[in-house]
VOLO-124345 format. One record per residue: x, y, z of N, C-alpha, C, O in turn; residue number from 1. Coordinates in steps of 0.02 Angstrom, whole numbers. Each point is the difference from the previous one (the first is absolute). Example, Ala and Ser with C-alpha at 12.3 -4.5 7.8 and 13.67 -1.06 7.14 Angstrom:
2
<nxx:660	nyy:-284	nzz:390	caxx:-45	cayy:59	cazz:0	cxx:45	cyy:60	czz:0	oxx:52	oyy:-1	ozz:33	dofi:1>
<nxx:-70	nyy:54	nzz:-69	caxx:42	cayy:59	cazz:3	cxx:-39	cyy:55	czz:37	oxx:25	oyy:55	ozz:8	dofi:2>
This chain:
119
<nxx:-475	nyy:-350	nzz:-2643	caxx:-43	cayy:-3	cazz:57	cxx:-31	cyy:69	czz:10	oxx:30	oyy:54	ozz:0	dofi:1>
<nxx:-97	nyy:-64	nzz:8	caxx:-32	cayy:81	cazz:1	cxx:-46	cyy:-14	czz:68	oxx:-33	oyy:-48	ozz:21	dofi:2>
<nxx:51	nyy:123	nzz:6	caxx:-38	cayy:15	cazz:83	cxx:-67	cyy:35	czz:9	oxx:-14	oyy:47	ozz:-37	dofi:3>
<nxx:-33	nyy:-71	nzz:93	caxx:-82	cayy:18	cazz:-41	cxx:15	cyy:13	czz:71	oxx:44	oyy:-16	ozz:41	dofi:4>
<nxx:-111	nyy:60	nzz:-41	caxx:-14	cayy:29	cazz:105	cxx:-56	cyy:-60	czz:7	oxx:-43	oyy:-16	ozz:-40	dofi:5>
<nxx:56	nyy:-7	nzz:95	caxx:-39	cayy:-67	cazz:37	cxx:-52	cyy:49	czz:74	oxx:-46	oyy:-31	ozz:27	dofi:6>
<nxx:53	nyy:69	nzz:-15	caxx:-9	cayy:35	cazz:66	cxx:46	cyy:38	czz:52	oxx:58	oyy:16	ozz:-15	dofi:7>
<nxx:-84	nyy:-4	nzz:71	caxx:66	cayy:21	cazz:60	cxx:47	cyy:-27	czz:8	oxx:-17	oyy:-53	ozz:27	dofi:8>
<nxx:95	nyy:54	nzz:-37	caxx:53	cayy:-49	cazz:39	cxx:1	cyy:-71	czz:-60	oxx:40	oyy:-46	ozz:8	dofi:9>
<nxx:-92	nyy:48	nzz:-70	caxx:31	cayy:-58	cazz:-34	cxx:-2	cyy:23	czz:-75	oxx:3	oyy:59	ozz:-14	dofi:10>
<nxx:-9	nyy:-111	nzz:-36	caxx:17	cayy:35	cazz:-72	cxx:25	cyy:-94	czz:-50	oxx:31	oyy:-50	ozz:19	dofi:11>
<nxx:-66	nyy:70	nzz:-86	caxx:8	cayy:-75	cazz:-23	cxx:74	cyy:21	czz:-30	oxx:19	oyy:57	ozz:-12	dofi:12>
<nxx:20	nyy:-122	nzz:2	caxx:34	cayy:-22	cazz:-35	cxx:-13	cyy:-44	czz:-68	oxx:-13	oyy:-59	ozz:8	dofi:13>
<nxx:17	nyy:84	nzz:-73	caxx:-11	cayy:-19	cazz:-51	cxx:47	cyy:-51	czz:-15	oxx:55	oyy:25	ozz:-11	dofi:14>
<nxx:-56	nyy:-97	nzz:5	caxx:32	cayy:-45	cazz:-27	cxx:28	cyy:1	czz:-78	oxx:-24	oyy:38	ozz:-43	dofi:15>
<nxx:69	nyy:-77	nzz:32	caxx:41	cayy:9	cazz:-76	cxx:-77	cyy:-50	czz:-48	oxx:-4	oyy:0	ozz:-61	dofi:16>
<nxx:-32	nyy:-24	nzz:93	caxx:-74	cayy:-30	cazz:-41	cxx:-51	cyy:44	czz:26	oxx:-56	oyy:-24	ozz:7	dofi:17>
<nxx:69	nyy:93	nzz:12	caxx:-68	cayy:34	cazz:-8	cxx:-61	cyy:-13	czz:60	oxx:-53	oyy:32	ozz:3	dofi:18>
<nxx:78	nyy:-96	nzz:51	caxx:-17	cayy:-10	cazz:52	cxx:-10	cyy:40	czz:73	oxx:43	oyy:-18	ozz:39	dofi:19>
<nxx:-85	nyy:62	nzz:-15	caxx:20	cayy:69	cazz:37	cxx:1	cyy:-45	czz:84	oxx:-49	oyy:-29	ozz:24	dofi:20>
<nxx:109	nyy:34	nzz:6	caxx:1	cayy:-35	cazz:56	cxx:4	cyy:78	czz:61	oxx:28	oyy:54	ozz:-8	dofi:21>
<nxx:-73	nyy:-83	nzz:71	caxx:18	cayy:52	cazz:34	cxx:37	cyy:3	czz:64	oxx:14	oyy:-40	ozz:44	dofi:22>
<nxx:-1	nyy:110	nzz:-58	caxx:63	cayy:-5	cazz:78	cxx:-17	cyy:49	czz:61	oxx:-42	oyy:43	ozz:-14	dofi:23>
<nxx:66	nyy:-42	nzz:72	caxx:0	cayy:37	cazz:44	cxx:81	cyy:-3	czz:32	oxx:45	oyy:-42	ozz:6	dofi:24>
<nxx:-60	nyy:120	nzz:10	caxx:58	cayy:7	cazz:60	cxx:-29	cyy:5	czz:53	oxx:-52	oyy:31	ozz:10	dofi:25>
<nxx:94	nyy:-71	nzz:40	caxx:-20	cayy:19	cazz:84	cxx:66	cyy:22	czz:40	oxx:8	oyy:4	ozz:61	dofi:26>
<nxx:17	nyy:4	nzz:-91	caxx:58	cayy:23	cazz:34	cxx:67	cyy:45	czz:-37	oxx:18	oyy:-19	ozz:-55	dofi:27>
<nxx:16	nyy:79	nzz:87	caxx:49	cayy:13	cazz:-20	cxx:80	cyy:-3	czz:49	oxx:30	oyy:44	ozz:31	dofi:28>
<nxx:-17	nyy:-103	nzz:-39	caxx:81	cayy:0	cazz:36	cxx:58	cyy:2	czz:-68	oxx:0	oyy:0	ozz:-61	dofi:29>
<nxx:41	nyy:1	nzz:114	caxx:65	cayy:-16	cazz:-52	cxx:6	cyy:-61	czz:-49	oxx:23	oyy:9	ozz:-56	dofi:30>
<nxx:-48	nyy:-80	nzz:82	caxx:9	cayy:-66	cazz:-34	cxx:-75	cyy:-10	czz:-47	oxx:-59	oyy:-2	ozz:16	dofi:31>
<nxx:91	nyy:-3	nzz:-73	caxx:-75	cayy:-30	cazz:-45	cxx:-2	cyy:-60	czz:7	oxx:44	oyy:-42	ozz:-6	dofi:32>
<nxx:-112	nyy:36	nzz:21	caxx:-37	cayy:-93	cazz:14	cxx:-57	cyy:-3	czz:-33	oxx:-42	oyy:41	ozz:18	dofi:33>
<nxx:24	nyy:-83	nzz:-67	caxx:-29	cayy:-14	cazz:-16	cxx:-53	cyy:-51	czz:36	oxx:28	oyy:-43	ozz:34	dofi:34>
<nxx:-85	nyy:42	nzz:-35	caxx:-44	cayy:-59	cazz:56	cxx:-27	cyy:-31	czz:-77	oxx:-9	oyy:35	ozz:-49	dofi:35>
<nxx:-1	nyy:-110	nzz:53	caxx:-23	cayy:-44	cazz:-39	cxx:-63	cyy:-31	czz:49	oxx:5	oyy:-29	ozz:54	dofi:36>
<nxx:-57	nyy:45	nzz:-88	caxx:-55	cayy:-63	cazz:46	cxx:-9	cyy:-65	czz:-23	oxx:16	oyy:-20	ozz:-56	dofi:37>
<nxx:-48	nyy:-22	nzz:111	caxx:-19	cayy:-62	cazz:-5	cxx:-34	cyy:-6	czz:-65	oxx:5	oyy:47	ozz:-39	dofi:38>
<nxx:-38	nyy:-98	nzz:23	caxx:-50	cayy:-24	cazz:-48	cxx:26	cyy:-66	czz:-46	oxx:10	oyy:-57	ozz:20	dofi:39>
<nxx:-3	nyy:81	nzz:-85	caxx:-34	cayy:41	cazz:-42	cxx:-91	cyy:6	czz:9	oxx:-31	oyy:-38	ozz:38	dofi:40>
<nxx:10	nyy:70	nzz:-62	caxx:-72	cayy:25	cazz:16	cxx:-1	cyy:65	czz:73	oxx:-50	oyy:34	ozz:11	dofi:41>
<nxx:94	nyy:-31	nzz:18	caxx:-20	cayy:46	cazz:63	cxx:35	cyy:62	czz:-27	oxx:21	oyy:5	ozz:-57	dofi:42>
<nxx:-18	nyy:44	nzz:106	caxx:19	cayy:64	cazz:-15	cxx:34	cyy:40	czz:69	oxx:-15	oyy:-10	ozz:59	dofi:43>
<nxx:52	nyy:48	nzz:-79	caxx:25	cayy:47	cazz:56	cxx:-57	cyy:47	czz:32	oxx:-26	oyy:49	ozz:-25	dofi:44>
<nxx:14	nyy:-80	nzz:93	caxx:-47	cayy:10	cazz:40	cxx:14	cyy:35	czz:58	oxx:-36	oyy:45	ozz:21	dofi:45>
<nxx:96	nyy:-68	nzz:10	caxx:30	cayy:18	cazz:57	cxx:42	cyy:64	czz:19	oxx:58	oyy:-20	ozz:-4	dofi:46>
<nxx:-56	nyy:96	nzz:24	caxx:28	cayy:30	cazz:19	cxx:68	cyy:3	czz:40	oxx:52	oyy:33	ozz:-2	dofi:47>
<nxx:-83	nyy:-95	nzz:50	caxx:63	cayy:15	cazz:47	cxx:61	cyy:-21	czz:1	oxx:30	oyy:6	ozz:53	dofi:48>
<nxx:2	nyy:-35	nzz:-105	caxx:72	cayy:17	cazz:-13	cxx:31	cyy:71	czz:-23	oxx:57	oyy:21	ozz:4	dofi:49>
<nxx:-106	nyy:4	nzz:-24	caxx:31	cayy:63	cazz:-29	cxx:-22	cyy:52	czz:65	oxx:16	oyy:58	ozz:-9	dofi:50>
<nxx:-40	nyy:-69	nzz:53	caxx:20	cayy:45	cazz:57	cxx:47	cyy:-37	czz:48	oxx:27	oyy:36	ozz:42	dofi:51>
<nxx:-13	nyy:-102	nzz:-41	caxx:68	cayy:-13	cazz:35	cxx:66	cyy:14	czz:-31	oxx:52	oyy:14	ozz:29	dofi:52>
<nxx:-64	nyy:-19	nzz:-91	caxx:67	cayy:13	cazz:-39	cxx:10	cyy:73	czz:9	oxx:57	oyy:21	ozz:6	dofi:53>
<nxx:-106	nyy:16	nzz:-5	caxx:12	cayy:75	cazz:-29	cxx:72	cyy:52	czz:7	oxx:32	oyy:33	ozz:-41	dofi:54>
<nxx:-26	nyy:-47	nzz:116	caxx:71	cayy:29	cazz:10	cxx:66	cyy:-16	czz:-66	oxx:33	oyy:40	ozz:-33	dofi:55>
<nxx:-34	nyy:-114	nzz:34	caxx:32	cayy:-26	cazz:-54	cxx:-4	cyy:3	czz:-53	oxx:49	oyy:16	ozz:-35	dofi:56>
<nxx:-92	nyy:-26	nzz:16	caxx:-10	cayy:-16	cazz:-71	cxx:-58	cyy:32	czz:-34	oxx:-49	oyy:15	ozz:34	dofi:57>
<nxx:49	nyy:0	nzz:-117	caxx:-48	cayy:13	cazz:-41	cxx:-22	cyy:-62	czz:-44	oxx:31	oyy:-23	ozz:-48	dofi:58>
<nxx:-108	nyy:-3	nzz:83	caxx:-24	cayy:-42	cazz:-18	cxx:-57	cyy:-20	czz:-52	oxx:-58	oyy:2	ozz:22	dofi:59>
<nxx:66	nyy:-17	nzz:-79	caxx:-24	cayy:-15	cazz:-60	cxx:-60	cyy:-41	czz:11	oxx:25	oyy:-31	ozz:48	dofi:60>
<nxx:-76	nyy:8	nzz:-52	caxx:-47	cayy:-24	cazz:-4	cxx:-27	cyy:-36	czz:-73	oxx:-1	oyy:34	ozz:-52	dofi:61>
<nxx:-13	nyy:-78	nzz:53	caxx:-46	cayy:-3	cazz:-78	cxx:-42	cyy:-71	czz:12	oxx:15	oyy:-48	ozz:35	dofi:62>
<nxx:-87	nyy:61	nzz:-89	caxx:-44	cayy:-44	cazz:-6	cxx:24	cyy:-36	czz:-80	oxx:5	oyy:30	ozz:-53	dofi:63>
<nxx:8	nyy:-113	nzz:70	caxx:29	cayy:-35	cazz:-51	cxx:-44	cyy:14	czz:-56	oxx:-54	oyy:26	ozz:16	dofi:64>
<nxx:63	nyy:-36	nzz:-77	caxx:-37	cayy:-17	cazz:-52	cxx:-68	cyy:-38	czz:15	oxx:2	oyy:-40	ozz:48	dofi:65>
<nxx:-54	nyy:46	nzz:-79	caxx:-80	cayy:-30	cazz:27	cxx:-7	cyy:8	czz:69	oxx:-45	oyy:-35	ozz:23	dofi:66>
<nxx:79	nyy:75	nzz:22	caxx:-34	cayy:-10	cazz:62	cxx:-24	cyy:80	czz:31	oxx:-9	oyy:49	ozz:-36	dofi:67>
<nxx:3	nyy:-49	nzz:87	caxx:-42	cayy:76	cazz:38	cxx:4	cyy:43	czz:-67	oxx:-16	oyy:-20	ozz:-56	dofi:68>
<nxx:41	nyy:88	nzz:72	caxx:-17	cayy:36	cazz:-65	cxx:34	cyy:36	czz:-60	oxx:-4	oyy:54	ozz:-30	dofi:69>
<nxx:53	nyy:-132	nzz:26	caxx:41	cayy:-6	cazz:-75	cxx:-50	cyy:-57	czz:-54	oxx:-31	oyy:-51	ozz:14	dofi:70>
<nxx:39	nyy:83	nzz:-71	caxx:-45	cayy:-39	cazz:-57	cxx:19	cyy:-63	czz:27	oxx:40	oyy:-24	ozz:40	dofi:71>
<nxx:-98	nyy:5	nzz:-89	caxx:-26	cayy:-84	cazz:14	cxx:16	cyy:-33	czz:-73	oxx:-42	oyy:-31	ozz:-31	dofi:72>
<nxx:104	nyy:41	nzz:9	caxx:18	cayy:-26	cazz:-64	cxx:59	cyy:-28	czz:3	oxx:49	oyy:14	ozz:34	dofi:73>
<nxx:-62	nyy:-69	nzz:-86	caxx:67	cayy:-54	cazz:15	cxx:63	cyy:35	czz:-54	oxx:-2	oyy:53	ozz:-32	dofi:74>
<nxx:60	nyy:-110	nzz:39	caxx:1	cayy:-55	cazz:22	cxx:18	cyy:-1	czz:70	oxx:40	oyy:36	ozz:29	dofi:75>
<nxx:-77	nyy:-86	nzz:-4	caxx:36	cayy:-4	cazz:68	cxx:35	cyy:-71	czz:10	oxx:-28	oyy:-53	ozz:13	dofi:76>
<nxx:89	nyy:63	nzz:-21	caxx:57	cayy:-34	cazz:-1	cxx:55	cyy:31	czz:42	oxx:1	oyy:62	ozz:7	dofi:77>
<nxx:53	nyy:-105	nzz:26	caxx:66	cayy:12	cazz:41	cxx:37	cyy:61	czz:-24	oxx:14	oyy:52	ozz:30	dofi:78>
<nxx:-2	nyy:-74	nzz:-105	caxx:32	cayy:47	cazz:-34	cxx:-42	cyy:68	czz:-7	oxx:26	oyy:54	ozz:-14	dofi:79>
<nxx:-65	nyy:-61	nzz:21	caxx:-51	cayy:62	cazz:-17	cxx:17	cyy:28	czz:73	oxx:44	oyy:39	ozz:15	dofi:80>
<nxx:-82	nyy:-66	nzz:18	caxx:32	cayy:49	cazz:69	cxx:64	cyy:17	czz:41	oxx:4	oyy:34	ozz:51	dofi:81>
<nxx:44	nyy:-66	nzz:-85	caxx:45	cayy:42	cazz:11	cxx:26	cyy:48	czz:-41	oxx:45	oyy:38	ozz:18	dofi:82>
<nxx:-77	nyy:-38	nzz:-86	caxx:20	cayy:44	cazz:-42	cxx:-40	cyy:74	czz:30	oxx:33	oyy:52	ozz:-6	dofi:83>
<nxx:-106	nyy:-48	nzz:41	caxx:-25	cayy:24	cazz:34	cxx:39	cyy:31	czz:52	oxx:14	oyy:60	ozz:-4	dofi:84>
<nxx:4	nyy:-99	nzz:55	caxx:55	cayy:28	cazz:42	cxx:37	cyy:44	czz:-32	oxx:-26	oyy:56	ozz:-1	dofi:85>
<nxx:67	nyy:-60	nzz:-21	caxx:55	cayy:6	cazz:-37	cxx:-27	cyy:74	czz:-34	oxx:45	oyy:41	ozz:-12	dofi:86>
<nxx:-128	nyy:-19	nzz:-5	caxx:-13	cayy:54	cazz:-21	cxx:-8	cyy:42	czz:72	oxx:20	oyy:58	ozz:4	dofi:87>
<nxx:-36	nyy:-78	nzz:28	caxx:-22	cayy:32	cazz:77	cxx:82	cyy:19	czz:7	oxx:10	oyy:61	ozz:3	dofi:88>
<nxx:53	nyy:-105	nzz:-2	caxx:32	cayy:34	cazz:49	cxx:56	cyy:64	czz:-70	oxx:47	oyy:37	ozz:13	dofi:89>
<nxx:-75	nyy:-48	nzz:-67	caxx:17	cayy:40	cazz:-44	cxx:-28	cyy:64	czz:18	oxx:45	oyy:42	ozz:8	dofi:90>
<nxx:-117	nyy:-14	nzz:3	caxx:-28	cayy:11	cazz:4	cxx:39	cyy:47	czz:70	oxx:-3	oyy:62	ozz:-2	dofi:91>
<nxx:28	nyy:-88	nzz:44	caxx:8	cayy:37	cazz:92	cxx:52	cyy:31	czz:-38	oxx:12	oyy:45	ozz:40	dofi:92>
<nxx:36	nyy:-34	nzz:-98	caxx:44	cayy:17	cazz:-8	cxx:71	cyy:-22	czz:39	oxx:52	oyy:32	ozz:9	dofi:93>
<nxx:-67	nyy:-85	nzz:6	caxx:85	cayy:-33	cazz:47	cxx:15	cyy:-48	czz:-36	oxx:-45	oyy:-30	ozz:-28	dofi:94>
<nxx:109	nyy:13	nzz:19	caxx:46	cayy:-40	cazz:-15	cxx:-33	cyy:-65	czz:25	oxx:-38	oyy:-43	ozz:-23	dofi:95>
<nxx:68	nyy:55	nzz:74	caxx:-14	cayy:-69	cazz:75	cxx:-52	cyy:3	czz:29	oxx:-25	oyy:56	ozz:6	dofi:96>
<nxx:-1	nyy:-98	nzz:13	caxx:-59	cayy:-8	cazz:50	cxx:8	cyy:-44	czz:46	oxx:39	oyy:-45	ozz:-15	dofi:97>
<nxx:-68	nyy:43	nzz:78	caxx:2	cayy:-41	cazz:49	cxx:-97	cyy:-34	czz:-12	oxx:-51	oyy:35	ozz:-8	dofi:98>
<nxx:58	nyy:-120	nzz:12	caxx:-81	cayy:-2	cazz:-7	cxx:-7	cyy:-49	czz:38	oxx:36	oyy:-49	ozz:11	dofi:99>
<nxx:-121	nyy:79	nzz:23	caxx:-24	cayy:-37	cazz:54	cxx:-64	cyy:-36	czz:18	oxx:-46	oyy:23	ozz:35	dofi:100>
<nxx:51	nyy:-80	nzz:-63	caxx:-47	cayy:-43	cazz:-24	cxx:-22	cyy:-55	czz:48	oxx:40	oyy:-30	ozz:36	dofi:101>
<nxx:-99	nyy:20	nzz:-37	caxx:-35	cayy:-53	cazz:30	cxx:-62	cyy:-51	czz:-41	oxx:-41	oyy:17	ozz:-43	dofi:102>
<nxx:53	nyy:-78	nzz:72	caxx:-42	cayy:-40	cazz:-39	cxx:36	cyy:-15	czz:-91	oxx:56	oyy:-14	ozz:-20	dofi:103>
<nxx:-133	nyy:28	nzz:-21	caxx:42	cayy:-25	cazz:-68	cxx:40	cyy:67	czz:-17	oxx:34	oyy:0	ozz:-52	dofi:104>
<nxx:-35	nyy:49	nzz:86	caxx:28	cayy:68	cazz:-9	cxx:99	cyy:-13	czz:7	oxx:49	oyy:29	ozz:-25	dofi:105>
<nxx:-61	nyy:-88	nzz:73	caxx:84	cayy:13	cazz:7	cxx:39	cyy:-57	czz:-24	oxx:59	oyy:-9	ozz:17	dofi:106>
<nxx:-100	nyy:-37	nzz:-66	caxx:4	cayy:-58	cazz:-57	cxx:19	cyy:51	czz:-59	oxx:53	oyy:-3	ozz:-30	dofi:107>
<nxx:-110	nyy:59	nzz:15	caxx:23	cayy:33	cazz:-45	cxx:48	cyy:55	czz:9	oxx:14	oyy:31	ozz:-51	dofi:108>
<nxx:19	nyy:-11	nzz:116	caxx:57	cayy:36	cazz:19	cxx:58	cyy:-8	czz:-8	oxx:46	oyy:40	ozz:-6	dofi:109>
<nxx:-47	nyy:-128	nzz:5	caxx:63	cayy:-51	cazz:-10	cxx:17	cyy:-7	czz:-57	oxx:58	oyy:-16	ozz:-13	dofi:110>
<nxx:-102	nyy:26	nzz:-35	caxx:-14	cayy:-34	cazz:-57	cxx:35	cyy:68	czz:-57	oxx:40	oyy:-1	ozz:-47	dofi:111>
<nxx:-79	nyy:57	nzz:81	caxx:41	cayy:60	cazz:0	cxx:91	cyy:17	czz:-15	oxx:42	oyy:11	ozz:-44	dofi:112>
<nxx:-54	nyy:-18	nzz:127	caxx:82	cayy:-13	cazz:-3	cxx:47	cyy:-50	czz:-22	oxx:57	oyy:16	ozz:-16	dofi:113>
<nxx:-76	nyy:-72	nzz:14	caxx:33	cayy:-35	cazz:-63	cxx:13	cyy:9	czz:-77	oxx:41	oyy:-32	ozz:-33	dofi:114>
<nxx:-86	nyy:88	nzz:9	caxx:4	cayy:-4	cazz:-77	cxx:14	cyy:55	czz:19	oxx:-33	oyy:24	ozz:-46	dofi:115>
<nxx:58	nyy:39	nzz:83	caxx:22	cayy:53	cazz:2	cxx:47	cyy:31	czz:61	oxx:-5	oyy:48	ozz:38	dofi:116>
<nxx:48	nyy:-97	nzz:-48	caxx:38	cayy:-6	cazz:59	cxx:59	cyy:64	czz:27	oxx:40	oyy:0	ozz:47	dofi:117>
<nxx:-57	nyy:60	nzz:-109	caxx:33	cayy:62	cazz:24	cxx:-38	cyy:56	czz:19	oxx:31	oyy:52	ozz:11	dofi:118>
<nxx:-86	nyy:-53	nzz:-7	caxx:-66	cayy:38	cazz:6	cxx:-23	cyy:-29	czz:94	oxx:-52	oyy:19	ozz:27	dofi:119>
């Protein structure tokens, strides 16, 4: 996995297929959380979890594969995005993650934690 500068406060994550997904931090607490968005097709849009969390938690952000401003290259499949995930929370450098998903974001959170049930 190789790290590219995206702008202020974000930065891509290079996938194990060469896929550059991007991330933001909005927050630095003690607990890492990852935020999963809705879609597929939408993108991390929303700020304000990562200023409610902030006290708490350091919060991960990322735009899925084909959507806001992570490449637009497949495959886009289940397995693909959680293998995705799975680079993001490689990526925060933690073990564990806490993740906080809405919509198809927390289909693929579940989906997550089922095939990686020590993470």
């Amino acid at each position: 996995m190789t790290i590219q500068p995206a702008g202020p406060g974000s930065e891509f994550v290079t996938a194990s297929d060469g896929v550059r997904l991007w991330t933001g931090r909005h927050a630095d607490g003690p607990i890492p959380v990852i935020k999963v968005h809705g879609g597929p097709g939408s993108w991390d849009e929303s700020p304000q979890p990562g200023r409610l969390l902030s006290r708490w938690a350091t919060l991960t952000c990322w735009d899925q594969r084909g959507a806001g401003r992570s490449d637009r290259v497949g495959p886009y499949s289940l397995a693909q995005s959680v293998a995705d995930l799975d680079a993001i929370r490689t990526h925060t450098g933690h073990e564990r993650v806490v993740l906080l998903g809405h919509s198809y974001g927390a289909h693929l959170a579940l989906i997550y934690a089922l095939t990686h049930p020590t993470t």
